[in-house]
N, C-alpha and C positions, 0 to 999 in steps of 0.2 A: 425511534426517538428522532424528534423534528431537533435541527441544528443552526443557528441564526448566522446568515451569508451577509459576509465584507464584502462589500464596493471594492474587490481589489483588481477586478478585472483580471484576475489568474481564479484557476478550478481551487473550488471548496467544496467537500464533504457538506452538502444540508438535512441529511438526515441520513440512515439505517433501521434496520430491522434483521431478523433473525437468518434472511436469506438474499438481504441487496442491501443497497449502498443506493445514494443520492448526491449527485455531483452537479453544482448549478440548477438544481431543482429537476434533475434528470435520472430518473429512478434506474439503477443496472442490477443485471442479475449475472453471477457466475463470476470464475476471475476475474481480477480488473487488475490493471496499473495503472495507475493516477501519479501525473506529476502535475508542476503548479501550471504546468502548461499545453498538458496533451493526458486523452483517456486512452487507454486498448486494451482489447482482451489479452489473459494473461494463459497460456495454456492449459497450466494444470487443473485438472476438475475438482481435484480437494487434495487436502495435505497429503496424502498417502499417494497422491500421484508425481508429485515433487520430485525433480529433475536437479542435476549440477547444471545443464544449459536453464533451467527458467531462471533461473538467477543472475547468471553468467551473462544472460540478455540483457536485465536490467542497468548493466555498464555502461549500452548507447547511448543511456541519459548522463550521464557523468552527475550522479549524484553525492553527496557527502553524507547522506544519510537515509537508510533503506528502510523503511517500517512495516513488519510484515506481521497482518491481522489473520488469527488461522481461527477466524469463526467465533462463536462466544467463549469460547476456551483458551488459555493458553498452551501451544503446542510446539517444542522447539523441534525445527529442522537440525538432520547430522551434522554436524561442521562438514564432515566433505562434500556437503548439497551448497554450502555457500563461500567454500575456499577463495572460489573469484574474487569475491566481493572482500575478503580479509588480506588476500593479498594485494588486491588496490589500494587498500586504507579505507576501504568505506565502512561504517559503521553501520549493524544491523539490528536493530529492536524487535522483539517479539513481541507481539499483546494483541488482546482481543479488539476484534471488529470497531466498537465504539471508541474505546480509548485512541485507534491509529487515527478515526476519522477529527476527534479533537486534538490528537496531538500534530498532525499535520497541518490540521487550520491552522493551529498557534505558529508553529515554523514557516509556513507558508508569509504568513502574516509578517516576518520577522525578516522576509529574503529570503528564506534558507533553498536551499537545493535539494529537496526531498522526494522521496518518490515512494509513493505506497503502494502497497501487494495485499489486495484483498482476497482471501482465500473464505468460501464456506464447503463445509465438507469434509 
């Protein structure tokens, strides 16, 4: 699915598909973390490879809200994979692939301090 990019001069989601993700009309494939202001690979190869540090990682962005896409399906990680992140205060969402990449646009859009975790796999 093509997704329509804000002039906001921070990273947007412009499209996905069943195995990548498009950031500034920049097609990625494999984990990602996407914040409004920097891309990187994310370790793990798919959900069942899911660590307490890949998330735990996620902290250096000091985000307020963590949105973690596990593929076309929804799949929740064990709470002790993201204790980290619970005991900072940050909040973590789970949902599929398309829905992170428009719910991020919107917060992004908004200020927020988001950071997305695209997982296929």
């Amino acid at each position: 699915m093509r997704l329509v990019q804000e002039k906001t001069g921070l990273n947007q989601f412009t499209g996905y598909g069943s195995d990548w993700v498009g950031v500034n009309q920049v097609p990625l494939r494999g984990s990602q973390i996407v914040t409004p202001d920097a891309v990187d690979a994310w370790r793990p190869g798919g959900f069942d490879d899911l660590q307490r540090e890949d998330f735990a990682r996620v902290l250096d962005w000091r985000p307020e809200l963590v949105l973690l896409g596990t593929g076309n399906r929804i799949r929740f990680p064990a709470l002790a994979l993201t204790r980290d992140l619970i005991d900072s205060g940050v909040g973590i969402e789970v949902m599929d692939v398309g829905a992170v990449c428009r719910t991020f646009n919107a917060l992004v859009s908004e200020g927020r301090q988001v950071v997305a975790l695209v997982l296929f796999g």
